[in-house]
N, CA, C and O of each residue as an XYZ file, in Angstrom:
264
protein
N      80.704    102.892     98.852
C      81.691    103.939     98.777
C      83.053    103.335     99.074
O      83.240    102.399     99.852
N      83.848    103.876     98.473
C      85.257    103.723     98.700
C      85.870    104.279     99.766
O      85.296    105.348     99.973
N      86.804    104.102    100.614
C      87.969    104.217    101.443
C      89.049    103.624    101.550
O      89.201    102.523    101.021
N      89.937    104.169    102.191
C      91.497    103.435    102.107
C      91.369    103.327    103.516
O      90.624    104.129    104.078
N      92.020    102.400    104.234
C      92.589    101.256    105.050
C      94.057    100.864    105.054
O      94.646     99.918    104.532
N      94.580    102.161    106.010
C      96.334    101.390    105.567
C      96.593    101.260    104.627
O      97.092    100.180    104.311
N      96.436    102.097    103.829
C      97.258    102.442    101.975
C      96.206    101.129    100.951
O      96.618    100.769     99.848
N      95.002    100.620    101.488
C      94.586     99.288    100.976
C      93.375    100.373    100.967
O      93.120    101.313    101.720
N      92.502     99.673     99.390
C      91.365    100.398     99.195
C      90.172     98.753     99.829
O      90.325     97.536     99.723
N      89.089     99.619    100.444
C      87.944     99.707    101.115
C      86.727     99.866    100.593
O      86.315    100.996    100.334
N      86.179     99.047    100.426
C      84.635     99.190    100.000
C      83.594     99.098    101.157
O      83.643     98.032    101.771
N      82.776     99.888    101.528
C      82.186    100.107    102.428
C      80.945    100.777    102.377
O      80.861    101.549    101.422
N      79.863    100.713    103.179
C      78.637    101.198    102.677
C      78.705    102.965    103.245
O      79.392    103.458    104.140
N      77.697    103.608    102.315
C      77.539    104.892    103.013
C      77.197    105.176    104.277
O      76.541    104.292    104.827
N      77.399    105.989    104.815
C      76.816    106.400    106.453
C      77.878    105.402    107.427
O      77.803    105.434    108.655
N      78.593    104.766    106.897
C      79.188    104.157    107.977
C      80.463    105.169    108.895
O      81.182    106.109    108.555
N      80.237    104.257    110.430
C      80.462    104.912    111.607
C      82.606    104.262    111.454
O      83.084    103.649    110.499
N      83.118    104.569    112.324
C      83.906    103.731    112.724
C      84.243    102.439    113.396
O      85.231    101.720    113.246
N      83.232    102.312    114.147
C      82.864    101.332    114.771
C      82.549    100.018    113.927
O      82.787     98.820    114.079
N      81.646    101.103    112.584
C      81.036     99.528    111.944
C      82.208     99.104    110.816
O      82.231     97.962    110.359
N      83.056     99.998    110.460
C      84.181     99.727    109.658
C      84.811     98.180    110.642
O      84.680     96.990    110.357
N      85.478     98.814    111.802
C      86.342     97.782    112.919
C      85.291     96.442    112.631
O      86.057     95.481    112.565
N      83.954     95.976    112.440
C      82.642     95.241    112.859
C      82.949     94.267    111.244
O      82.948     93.052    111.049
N      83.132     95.153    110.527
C      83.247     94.384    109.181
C      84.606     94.098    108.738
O      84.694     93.284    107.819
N      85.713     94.610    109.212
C      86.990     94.012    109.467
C      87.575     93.142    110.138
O      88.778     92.883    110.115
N      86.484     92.492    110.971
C      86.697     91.864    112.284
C      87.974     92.564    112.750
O      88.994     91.948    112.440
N      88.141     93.570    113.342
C      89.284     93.816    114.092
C      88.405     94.348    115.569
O      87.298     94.884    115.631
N      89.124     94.067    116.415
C      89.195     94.137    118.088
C      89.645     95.510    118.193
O      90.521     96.089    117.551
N      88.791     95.979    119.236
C      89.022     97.864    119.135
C      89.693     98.150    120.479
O      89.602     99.279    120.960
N      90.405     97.117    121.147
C      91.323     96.847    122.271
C      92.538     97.005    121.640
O      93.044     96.310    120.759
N      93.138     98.447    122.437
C      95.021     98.343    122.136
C      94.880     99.335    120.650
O      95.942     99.796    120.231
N      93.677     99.638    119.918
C      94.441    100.505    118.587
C      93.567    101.875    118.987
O      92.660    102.178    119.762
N      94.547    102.620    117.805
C      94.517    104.032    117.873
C      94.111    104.391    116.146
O      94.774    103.924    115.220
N      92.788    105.389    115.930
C      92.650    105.185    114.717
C      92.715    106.857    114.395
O      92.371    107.747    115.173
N      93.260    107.023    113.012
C      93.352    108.328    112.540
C      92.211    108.375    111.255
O      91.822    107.506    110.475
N      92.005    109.261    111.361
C      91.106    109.796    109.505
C      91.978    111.162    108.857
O      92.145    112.128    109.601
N      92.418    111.187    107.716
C      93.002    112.345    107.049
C      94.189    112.621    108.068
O      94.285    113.829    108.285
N      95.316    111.696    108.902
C      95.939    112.202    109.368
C      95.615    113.328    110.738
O      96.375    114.188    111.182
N      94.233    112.972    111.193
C      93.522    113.473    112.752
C      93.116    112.268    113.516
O      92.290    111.515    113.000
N      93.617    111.992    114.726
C      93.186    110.947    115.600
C      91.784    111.131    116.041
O      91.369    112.287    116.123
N      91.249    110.458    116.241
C      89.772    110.414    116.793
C      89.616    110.004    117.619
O      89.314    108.849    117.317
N      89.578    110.124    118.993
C      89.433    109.951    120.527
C      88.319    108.364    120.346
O      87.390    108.466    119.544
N      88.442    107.373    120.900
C      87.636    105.786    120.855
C      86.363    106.168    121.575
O      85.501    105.297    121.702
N      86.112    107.630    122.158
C      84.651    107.688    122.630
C      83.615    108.136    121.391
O      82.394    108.000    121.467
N      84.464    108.807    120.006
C      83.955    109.333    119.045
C      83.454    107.847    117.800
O      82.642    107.836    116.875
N      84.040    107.153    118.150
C      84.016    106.072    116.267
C      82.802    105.419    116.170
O      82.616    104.660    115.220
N      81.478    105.692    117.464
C      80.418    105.117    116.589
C      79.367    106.219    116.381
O      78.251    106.059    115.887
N      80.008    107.585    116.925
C      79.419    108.924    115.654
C      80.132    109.412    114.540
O      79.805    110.308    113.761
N      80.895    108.887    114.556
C      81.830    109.665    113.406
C      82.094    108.832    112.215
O      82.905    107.906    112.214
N      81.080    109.347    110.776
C      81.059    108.668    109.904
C      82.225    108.941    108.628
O      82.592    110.109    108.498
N      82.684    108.128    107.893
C      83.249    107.770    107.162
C      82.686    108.782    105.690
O      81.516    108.957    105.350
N      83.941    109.334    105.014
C      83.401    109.834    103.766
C      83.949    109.110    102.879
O      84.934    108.393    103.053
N      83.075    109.323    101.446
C      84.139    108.785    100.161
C      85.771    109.209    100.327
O      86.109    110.253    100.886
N      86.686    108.280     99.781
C      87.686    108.724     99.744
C      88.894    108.847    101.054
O      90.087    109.072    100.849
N      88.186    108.617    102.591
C      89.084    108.875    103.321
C      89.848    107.791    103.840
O      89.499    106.633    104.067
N      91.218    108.495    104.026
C      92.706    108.022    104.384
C      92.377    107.567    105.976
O      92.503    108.394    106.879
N      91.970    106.264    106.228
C      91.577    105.191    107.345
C      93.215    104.723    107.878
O      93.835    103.914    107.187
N      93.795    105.253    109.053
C      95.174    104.342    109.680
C      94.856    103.913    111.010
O      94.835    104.504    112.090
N      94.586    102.601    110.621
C      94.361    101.989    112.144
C      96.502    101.367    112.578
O      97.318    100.653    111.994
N      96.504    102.103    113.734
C      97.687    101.476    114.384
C      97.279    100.459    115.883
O      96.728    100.900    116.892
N      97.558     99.568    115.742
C      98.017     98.644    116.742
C      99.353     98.479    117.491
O     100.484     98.290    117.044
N      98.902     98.606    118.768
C      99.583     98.888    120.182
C     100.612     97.754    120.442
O     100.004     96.727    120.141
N     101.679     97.470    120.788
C     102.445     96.875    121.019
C     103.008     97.148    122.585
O     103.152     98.173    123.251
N     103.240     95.801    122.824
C     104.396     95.760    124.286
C     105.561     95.455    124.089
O     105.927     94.620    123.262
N     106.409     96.214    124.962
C     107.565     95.388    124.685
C     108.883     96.691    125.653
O     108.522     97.658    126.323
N     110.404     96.243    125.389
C     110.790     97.254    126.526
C     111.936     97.839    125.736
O     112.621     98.742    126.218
């Protein structure tokens, strides 16, 4: 199935969680904040909360600075 990733299209298997998206991106789930359709999803939710065809994936990464 398809998804977008930061305006970038995503190929990804069905049933997938959030968790396993971050797992096959190699990205580190320290410091980001992830939205679906423009709704944040709390980091206790992303390895129940599965992925549909088609959805708008914005992972933001946390920055320091003053």
């Amino acid at each position: 199935m398809t998804i977008n990733v930061n305006n970038q299209s995503q190929s990804i298997l069905e049933n997938s969680s959030i968790s396993t998206l971050l797992e096959q991106l190699n990205i580190i789930s320290n410091g980001i904040a992830i939205a679906i359709n423009n709704e944040v999803i709390s980091k206790e939710q992303w390895s129940t909360t599965n992925l549909q065809e088609e959805d708008q994936v914005t992972i933001i990464q946390a920055t320091q600075g003053g």
